[in-house]
C-alpha positions as CSV (number, residue, x, y, z in Angstrom):
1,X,-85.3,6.0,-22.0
2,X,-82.9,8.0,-20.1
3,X,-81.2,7.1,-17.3
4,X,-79.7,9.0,-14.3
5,X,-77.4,8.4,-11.3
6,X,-78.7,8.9,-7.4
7,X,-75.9,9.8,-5.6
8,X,-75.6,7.4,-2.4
9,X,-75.4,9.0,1.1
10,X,-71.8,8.0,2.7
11,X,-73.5,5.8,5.3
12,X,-74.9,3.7,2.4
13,X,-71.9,2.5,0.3
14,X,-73.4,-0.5,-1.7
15,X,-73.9,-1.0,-5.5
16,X,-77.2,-1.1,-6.1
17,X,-80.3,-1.1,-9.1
18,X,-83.5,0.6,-7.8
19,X,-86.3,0.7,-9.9
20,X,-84.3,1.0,-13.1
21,X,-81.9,3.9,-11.1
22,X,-78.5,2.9,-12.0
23,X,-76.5,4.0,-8.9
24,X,-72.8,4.1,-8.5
25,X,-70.2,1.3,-9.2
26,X,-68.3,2.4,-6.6
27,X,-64.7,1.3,-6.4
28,X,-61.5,1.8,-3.7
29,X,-58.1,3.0,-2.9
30,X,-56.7,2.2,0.3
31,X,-53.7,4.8,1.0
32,X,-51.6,5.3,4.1
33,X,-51.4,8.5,5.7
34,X,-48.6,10.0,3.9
35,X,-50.0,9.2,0.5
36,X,-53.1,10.2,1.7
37,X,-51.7,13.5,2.2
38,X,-49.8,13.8,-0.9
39,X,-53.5,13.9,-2.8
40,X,-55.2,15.7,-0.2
41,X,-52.6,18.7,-0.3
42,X,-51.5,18.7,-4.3
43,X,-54.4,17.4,-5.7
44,X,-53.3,15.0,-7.3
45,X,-51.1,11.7,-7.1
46,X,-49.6,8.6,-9.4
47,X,-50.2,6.8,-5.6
48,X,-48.4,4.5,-3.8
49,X,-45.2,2.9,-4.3
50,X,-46.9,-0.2,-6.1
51,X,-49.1,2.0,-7.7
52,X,-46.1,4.1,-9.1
53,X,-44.1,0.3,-10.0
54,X,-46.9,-0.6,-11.8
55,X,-47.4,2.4,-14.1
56,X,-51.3,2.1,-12.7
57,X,-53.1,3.2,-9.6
58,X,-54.9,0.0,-8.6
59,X,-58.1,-0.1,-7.0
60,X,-60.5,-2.8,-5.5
61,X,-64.5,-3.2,-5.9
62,X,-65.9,-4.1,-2.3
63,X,-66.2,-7.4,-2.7
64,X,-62.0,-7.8,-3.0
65,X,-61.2,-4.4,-0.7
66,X,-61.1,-6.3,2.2
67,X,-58.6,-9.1,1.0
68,X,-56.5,-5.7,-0.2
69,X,-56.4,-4.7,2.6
70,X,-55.4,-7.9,4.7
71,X,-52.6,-8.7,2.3
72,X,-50.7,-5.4,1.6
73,X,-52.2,-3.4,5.0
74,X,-52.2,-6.3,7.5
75,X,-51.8,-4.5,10.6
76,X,-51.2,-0.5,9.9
77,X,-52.2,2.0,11.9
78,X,-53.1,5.6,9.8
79,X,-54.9,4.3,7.0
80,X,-57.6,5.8,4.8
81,X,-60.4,4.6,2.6
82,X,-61.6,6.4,-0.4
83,X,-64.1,5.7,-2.9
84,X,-64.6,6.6,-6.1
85,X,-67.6,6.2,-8.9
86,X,-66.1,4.0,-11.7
87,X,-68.1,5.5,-14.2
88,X,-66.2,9.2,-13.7
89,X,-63.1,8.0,-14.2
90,X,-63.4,7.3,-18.4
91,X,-61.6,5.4,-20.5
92,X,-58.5,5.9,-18.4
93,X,-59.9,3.0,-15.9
94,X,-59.6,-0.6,-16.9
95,X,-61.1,-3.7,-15.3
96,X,-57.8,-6.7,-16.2
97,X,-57.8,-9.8,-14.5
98,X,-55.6,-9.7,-11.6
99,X,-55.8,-11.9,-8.0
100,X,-57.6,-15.2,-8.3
101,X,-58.5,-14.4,-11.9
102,X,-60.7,-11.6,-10.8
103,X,-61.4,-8.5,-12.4
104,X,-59.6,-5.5,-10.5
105,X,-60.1,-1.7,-11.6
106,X,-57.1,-0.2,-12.6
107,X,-56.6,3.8,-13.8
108,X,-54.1,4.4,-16.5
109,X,-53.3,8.3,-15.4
110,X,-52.6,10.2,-12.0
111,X,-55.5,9.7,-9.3
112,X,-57.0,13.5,-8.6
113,X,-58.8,14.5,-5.3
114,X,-61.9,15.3,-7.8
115,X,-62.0,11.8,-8.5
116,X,-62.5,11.1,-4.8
117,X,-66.4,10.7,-4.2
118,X,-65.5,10.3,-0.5
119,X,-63.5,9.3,2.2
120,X,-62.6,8.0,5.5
121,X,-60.3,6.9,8.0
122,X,-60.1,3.1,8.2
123,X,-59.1,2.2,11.8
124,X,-57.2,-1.0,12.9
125,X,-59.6,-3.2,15.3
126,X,-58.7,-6.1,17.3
127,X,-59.5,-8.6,14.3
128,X,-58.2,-6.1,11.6
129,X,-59.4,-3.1,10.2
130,X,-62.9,-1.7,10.2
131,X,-64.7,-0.9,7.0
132,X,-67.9,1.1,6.9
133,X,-71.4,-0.6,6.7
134,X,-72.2,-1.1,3.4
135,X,-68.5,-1.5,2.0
136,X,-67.6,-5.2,2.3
């Protein structure tokens, strides 16, 4: 039986089966501005500071992106969200326990802006920042 992906519209970022269509696992990378930039303009980044600490560029599924966000982001202005499909990244991303014994996405080489399956600005609200429908 083969399988194929349907690519998700941006407005509809969920993880879904439908009628045996595997969709994406999507996955994301909050970056401030600056880092933001680095990727956008070269292409290509080994990502923030943590990121670079840690020898990994660590991501977050949408259940745990929002936590992410609240505990390394809490109030910062500038901010972007990408998302990526888990399944394009290969053997160089690995799921390791991490935060509350939960399984976090990790990538094991530099992050490229082909990787990216899209993006937005993520602005600060009055009760934190606003993710897109169909993120959290």
């Amino acid at each position: 039986m083969s399988r194929h992906k349907e690519l998700l519209a941006p407005t509809c970022l969920t993880n879904i089966q439908v009628k045996g269509i595997e969709t994406l696992m999507l996955i994301y990378k909050i970056f401030r501005a600056d880092e933001w930039a680095v990727l956008r303009d070269t292409g290509q980044t080994r990502g923030a500071p943590i990121d670079v600490t840690d020898r990994f560029v660590h991501f977050s599924t949408g259940k745990q992106v929002a936590e992410t966000c609240a505990k390394y982001f809490a109030g910062d202005k500038g901010l972007f969200l990408l998302v990526l499909d888990s399944d394009e990244l290969g053997d160089a991303l690995k799921w390791e326990t991490s935060r509350g014994g939960d399984l976090f996405p990790h990538l094991y080489r530099e992050l490229r802006m082909q990787d990216v399956f899209w993006h937005t600005e993520l602005p600060l609200g009055p009760d934190g920042h606003i993710f897109p429908e169909g993120v959290l």
